[in-house]
C-alpha positions as CSV (number, residue, x, y, z in Angstrom):
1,X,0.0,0.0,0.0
2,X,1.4,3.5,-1.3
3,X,1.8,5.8,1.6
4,X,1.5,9.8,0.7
5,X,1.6,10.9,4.2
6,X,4.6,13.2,4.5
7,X,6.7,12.3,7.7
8,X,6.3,14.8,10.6
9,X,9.9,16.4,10.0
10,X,8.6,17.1,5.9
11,X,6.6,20.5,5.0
12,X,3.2,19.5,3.6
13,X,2.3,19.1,0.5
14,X,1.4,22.2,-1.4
15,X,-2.0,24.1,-0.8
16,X,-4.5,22.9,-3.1
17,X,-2.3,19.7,-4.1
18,X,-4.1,16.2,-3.2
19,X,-1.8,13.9,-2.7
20,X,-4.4,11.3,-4.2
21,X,-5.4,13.1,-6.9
22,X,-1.8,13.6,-7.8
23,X,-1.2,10.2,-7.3
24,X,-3.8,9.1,-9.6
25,X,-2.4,11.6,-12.5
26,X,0.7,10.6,-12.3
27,X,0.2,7.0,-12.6
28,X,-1.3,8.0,-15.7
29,X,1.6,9.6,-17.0
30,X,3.6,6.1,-16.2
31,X,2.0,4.4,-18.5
32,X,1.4,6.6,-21.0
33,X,5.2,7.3,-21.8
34,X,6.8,4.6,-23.8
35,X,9.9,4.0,-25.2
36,X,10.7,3.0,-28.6
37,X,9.3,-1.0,-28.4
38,X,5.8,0.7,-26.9
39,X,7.0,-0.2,-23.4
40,X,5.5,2.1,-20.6
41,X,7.0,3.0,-17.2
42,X,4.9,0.3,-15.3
43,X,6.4,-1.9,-17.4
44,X,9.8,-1.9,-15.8
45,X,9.0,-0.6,-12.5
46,X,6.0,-0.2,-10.1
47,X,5.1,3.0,-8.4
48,X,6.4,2.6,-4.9
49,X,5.3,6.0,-3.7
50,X,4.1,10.1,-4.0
51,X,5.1,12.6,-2.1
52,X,4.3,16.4,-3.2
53,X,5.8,18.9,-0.9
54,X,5.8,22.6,-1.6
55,X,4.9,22.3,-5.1
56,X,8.0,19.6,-5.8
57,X,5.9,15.9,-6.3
58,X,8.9,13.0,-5.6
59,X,7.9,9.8,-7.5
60,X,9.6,6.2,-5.8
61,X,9.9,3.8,-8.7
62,X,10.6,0.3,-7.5
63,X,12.6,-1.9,-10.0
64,X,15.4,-3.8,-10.5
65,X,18.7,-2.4,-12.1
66,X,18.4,-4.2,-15.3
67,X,14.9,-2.0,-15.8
68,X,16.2,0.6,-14.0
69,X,18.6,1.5,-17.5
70,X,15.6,1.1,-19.5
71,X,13.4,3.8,-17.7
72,X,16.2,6.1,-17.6
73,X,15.7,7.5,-20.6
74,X,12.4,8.0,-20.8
75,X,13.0,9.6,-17.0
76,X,13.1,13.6,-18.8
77,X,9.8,13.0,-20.5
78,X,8.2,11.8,-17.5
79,X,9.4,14.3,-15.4
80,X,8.7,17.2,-17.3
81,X,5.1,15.7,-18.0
82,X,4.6,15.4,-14.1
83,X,6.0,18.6,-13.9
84,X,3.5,20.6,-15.9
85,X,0.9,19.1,-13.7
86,X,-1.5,21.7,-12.4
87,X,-0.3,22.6,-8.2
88,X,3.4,20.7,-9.7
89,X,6.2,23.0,-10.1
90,X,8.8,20.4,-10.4
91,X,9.6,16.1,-10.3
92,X,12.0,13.6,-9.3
93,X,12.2,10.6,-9.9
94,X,14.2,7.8,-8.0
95,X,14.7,3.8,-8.0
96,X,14.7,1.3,-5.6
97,X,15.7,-2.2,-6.6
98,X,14.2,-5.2,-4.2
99,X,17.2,-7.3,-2.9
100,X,17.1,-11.2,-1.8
101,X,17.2,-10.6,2.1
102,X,20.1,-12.6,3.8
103,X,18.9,-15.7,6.5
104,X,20.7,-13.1,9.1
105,X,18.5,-10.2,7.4
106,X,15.3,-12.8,7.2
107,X,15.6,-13.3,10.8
108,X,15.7,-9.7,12.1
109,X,13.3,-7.8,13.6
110,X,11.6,-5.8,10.5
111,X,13.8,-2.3,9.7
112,X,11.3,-0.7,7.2
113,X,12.1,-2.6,4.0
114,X,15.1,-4.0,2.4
115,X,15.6,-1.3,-0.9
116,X,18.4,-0.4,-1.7
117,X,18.8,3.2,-3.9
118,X,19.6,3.2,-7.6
119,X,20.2,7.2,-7.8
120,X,19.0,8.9,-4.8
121,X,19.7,7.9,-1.7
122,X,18.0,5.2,0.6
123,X,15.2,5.8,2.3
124,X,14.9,3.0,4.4
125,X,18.4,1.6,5.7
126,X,22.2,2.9,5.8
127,X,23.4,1.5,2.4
128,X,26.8,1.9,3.3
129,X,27.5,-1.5,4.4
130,X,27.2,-2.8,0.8
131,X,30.8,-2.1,0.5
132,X,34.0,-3.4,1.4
133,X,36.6,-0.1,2.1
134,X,39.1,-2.4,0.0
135,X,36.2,-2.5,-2.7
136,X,35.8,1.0,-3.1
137,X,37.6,3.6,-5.7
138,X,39.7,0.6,-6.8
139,X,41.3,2.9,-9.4
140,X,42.1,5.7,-7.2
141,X,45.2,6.0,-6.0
142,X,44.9,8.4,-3.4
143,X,41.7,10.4,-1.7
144,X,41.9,13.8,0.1
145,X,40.0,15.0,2.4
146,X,38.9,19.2,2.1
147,X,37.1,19.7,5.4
148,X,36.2,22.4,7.9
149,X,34.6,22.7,11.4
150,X,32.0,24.9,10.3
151,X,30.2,26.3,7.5
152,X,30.9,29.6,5.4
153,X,34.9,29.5,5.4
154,X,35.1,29.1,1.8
155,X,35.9,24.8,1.8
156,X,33.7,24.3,-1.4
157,X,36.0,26.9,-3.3
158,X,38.9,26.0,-1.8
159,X,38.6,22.2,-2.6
160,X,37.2,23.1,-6.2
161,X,40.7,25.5,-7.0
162,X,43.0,22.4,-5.6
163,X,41.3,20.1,-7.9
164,X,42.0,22.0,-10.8
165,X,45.6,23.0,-9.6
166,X,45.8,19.4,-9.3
167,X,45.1,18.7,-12.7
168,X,47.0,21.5,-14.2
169,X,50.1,19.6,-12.6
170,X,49.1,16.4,-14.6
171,X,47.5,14.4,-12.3
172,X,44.1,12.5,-13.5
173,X,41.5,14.2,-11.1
174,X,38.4,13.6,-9.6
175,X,36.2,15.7,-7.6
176,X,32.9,14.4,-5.2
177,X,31.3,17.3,-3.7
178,X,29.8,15.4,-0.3
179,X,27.8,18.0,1.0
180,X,24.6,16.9,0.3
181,X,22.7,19.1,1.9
182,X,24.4,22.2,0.2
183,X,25.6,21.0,-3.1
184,X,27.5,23.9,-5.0
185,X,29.9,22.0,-7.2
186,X,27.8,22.2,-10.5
187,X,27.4,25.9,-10.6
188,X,31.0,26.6,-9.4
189,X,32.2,24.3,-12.5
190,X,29.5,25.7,-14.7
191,X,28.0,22.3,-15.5
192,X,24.4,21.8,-15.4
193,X,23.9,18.2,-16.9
194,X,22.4,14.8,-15.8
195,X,24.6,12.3,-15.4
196,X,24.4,9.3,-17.9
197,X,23.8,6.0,-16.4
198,X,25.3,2.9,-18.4
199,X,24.5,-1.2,-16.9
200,X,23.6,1.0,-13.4
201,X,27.0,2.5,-13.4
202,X,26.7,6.5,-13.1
203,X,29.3,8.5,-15.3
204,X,31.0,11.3,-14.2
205,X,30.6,15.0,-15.4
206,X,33.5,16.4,-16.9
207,X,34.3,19.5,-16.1
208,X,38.1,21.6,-16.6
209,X,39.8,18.1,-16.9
210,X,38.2,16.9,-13.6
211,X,36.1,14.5,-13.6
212,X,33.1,14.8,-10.7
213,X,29.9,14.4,-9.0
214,X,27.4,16.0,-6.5
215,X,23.8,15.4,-5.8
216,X,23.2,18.7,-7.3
217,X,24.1,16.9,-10.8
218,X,20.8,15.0,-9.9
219,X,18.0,17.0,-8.5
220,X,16.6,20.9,-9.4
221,X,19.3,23.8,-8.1
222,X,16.3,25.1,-6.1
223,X,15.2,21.8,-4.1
224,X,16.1,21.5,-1.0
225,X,17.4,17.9,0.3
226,X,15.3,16.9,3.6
227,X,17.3,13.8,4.1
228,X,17.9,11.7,7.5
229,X,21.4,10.5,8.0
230,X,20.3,6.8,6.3
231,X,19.7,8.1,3.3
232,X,23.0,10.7,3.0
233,X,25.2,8.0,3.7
234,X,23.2,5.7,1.2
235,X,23.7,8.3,-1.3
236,X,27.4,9.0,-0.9
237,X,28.4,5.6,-0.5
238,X,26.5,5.4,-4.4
239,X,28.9,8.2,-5.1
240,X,32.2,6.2,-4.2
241,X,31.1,2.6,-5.8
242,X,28.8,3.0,-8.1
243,X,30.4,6.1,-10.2
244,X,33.1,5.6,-13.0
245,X,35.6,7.1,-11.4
246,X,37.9,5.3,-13.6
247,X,42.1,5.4,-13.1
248,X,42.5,8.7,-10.8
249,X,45.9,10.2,-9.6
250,X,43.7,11.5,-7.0
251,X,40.0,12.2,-5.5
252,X,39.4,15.6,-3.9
253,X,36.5,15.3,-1.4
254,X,34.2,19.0,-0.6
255,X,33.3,17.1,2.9
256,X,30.0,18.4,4.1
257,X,30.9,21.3,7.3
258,X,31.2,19.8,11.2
259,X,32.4,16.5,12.5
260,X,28.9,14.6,12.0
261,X,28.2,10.7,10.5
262,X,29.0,11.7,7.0
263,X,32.2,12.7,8.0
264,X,32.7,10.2,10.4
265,X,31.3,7.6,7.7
266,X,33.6,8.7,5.1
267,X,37.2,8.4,7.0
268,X,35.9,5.3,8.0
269,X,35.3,3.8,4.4
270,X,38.1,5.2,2.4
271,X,40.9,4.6,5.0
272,X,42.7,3.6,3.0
273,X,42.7,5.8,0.3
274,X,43.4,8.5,3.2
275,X,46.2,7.0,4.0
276,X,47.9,7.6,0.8
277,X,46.4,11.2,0.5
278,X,44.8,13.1,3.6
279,X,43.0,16.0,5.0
280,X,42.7,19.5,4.6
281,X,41.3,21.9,7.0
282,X,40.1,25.3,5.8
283,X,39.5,27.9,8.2
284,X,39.3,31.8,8.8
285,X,41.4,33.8,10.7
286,X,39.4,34.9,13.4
287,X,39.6,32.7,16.8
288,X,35.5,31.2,16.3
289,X,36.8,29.5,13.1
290,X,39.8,28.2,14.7
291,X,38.1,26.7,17.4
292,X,35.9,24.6,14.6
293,X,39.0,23.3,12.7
294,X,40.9,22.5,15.6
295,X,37.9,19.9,16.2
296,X,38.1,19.0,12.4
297,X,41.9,18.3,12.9
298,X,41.3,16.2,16.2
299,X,38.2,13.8,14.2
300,X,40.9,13.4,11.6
301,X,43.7,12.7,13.7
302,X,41.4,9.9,15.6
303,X,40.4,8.6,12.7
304,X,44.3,8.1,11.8
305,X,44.1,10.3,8.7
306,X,46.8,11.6,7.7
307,X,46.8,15.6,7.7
308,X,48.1,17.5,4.9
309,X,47.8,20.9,6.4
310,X,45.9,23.6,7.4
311,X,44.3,26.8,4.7
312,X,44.2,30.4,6.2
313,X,41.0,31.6,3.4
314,X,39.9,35.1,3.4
315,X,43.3,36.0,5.4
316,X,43.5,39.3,4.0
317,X,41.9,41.7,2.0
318,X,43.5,43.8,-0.6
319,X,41.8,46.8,-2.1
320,X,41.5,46.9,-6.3
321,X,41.7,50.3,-6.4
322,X,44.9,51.6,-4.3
323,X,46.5,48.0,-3.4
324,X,45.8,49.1,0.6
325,X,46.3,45.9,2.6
326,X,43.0,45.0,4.9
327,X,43.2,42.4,7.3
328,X,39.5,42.3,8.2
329,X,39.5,38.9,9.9
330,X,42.7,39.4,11.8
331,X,45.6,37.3,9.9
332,X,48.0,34.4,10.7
333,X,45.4,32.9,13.1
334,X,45.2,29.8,10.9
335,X,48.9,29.6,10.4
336,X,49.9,29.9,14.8
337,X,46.9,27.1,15.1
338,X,48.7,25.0,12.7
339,X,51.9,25.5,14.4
340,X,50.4,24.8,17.9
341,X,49.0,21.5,16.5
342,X,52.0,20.2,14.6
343,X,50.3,20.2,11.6
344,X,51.8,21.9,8.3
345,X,50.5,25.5,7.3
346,X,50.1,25.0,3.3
347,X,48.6,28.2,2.4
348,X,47.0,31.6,2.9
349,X,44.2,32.8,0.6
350,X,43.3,36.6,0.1
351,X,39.3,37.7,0.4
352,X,38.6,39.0,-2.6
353,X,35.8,39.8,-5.4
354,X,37.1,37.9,-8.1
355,X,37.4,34.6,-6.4
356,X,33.7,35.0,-5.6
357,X,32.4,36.0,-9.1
358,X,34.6,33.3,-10.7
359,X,32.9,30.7,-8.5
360,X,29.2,32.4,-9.5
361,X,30.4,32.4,-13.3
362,X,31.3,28.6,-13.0
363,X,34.8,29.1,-14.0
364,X,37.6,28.7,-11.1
365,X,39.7,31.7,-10.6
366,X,42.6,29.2,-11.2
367,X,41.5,29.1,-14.6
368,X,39.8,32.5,-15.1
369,X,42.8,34.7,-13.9
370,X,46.0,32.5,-13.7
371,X,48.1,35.8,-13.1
372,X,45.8,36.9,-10.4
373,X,47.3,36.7,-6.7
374,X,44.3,34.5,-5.8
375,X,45.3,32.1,-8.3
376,X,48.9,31.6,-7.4
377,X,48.1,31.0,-3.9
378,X,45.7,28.0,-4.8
379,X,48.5,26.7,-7.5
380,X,50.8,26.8,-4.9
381,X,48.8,25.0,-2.4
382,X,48.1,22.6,-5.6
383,X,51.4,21.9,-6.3
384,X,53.0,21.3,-2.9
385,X,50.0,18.8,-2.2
386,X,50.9,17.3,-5.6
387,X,54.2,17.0,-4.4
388,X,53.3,15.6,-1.2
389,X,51.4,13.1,-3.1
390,X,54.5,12.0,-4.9
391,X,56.4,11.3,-2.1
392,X,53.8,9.5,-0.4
393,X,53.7,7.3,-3.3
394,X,57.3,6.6,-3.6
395,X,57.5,5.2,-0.3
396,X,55.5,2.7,-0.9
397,X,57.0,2.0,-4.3
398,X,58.7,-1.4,-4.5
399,X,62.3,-1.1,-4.5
């Protein structure tokens, strides 16, 4: 039985949208779409459930993964045609594929349902014990870590400008924005594209010679993601094994802001790949920033990954006009926490216009204004964590 209830901690559905009524139409659209053989939706999948809430209706397909590629492309179509739905601004769709339970699964006290995500994240159980650590990334040699204590100290720019310094210095890049709650990787790489799915395997966008992902690749720029912890983790842990990464030098992680599960989760899972890369902490100079990395550095450090340094963004500011030298923050604050924690100092970042409108245009300043002070001080901190990375991997070179 479909429920349409929204849960307590979901806004309702939109005034004068009836959650049967919508229901009804869109089941209609699901089998009126067909794909070249005159297959309709239902065909592959069965509606699982409806949700509409503020205007947004979020359609559950259940189905397996062989089906899954065959609605896929007729997944547009569908949700434009739901879309234009009177008291509908906007759809998603997302599958679920029914798995065999285990005898130990079989025998457990009943958890909701036993779906695992195709696209979107799971609904009903943490995913990310599907996966092995030693099965994950298997053709990346090396994962870092861009992280901060709290939002708003410029991490998302910061780890977007490494991974193109990165891959200015030759190294095959990837870039995973984990912050699922705020995804800001597409417009910062001015890419606004769907992501192809081939045999259930989800292909990267390229962007700037990088290749990445983020959950903003997959749902409207203007929805907001009211996810639990269950279903984050299910969707980043479809991030790591089930995109083609491919052969990578290295993966550049935006981690979501704090010391929560999905941080937690994720130096759990790719310890490995830490271990040949590491973390970076961003912060600002004033003392409330510092007090939120120095927590960032101390998960990190318990979590026995390695830590690459420490970033000093908007350290200074330096006026267009007449060059004048502002240190609105205060400066070096980053740089004497670093010291105080034994943990290298890699770089100091000036505030400045251009790094913001380069990240609104969706090209990186890196990129946009090589010559720019801005953009020496990320390819800087690019190329000594490039050179860090080659020293960590002759060491464990065979002689």
């Amino acid at each position: 039985m479909t429920d349409t209830t929204p849960p307590n901690d979901m806004p309702p559905a939109s005034p004068g949208t009836d959650a049967s009524s919508a229901e009804t139409r869109i089941t209609d659209i699901l089998k009126s779409e067909q794909d070249s053989q005159g297959s309709n939706v239902l065909s592959f999948a069965a509606l699982e459930s409806v949700s509409v809430q503020n205007g947004h209706a979020h359609v559950s397909l259940a189905t397996s993964r062989d089906n899954a590629s065959r609605v896929e492309p007729l997944r547009p179509r569908v949700e434009a045609a739901i879309a234009s739905l009177p008291g509908i601004t906007g759809a998603t769709l997302s599958f679920t594929s029914h798995r065999p339970a285990t005898p130990a699964a079989a025998n457990a006290p009943a958890q909701g349902g036993g779906h695992r995500p195709f696209n979107l994240g799971d609904k009903r159980r943490n995913a990310a014990s599907r996966h092995a650590p030693e099965t994950l990334l298997p053709g990346v040699k090396a994962v870092i870590a861009v992280a901060s204590g709290k939002g708003g100290v410029g991490k998302s720019t910061t780890a977007v400008n490494l991974a193109v310094g990165l891959a200015r210095e030759g190294l095959k890049t990837g870039l995973l924005d984990a912050d699922i709650y705020g995804p800001s990787l597409p417009r910062m790489l001015g890419r606004n594209a769907r992501p192809d799915v081939v045999d259930g395997t989800i292909l990267p966008i390229e962007a700037w010679g990088l290749k990445s992902m983020s959950i903003g690749y997959l749902v409207d720029e203007n929805q907001a993601m009211i996810w639990r912890g269950p279903m984050v983790m299910g969707a980043l842990t479809q991030f790591l094994g089930e995109v083609e990464w491919g052969e990578l030098d290295v993966l550049v992680i935006d981690m979501p802001p704090g010391t929560g599960d999905a941080q937690l989760t994720l130096a759990q899972k790719l310890g490995p790949k830490l271990a040949t890369g590491g973390a970076i902490i961003v912060s600002t100079p004033q003392d409330i920033a510092l007090l939120d990395a120095r927590r960032g550095v101390a998960m990190f450090e318990r979590m026995e990954t390695p830590i690459l340094g420490v970033v000093e963004n908007m350290s200074y500011f330096c006026c267009p006009n007449c060059n004048h030298r502002t240190e609105l923050f205060g400066h070096g604050g980053a740089k004497a926490e670093a010291e105080k924690m034994g943990v290298p100092f890699l770089a100091e970042i000036p505030l400045l216009a251009d790094i913001r409108a380069s990240g609104d245009d969706g090209t990186p300043i890196i990129l946009s204004a090589p010559d720019s002070e801005a953009a020496q001080a990320y390819t800087r901190l690019a190329q000594g964590v490039a050179r860090s990375l080659s020293s960590e991997h002759s060491t464990k070179e065979p002689s």
